[in-house]
N, C-alpha and C positions, 0 to 999 in steps of 0.2 A: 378739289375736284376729283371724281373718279377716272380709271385710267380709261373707261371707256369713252367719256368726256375727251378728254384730252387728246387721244385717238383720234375722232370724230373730229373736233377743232383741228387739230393739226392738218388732215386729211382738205379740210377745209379751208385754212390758210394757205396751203400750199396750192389746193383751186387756182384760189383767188389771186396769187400769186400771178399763176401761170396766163390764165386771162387777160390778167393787165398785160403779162409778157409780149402777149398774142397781139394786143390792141397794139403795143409798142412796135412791134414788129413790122407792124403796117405803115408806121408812120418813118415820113424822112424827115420832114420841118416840123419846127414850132408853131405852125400855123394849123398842121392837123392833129397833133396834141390838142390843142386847143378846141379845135372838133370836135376831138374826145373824150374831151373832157367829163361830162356828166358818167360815159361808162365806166372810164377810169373811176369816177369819185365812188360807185357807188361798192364795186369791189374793194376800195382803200376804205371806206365806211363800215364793211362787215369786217376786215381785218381790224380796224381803231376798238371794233367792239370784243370781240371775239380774242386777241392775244394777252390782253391783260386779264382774261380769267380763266387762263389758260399757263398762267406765268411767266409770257413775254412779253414783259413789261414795258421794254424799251421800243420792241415791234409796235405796241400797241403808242407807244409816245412820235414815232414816227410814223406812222398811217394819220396820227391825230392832225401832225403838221400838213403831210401831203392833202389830207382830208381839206385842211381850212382853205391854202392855198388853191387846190381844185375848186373848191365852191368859189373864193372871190373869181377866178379865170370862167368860170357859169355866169357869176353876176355881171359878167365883162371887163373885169379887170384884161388886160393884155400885157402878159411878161414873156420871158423868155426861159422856160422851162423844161423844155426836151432834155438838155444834157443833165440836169438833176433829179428828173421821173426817171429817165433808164441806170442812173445811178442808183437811186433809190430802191427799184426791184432790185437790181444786184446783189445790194445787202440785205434786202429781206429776205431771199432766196440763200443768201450767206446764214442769215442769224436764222433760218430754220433747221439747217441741217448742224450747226455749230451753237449748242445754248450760249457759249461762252462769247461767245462773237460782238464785237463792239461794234453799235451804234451810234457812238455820240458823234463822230466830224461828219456822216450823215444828217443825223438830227439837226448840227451846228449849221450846216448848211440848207438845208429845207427853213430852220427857222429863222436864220438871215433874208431871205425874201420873205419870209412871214410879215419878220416885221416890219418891214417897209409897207406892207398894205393894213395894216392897224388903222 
């Protein structure tokens, strides 16, 4: 990808980033997460798409999980999610300013409630 590209995505992630931040901000319970769900998803939706071709790969593998998890919480699933979404941005906010930045016990954790709703 060009570094114009990259630029641009990055600028963009980091958005999208900060939106969700904003939506979190708002929220106290997991009951209004769950309100917010559809905004949350659709900024984690442009981030699932947008960091892996941009070559954060692992970004793009943890928006993929928050993504799925967001949709079943739309289709009405009801978990308990708050403290792993404000985790969540934390490190993606981490792995943007740090390429080197570890995602996985994030990841391991967004995809342990994953897969309980398989």
């Amino acid at each position: 990808m060009s570094d114009e590209f990259i630029k641009l995505a990055t600028q963009e992630i980091n958005q999208e980033i900060s939106d969700i931040s904003d939506i979190l901000s708002s929220c106290k319970t997991n009951d209004e997460i769950i309100k917010q769900a559809i905004s949350i998803e659709k900024h984690v939706h442009k981030i699932k798409g947008l960091a892996p071709m941009m070559g954060q790969e692992g970004l793009g593998e943890l928006a993929s999980e928050l993504d799925f998890v967001l949709k079943k919480i739309i289709g009405g699933i009801s978990i308990q999610f708050f403290d792993e979404m404000s985790a969540s941005v934390d490190a993606m906010k981490l792995a943007m300013v740090s390429s080197d930045y570890d995602l996985s016990e994030m990841k391991k954790r967004i995809r342990a409630i994953s897969v309980h709703l398989h």
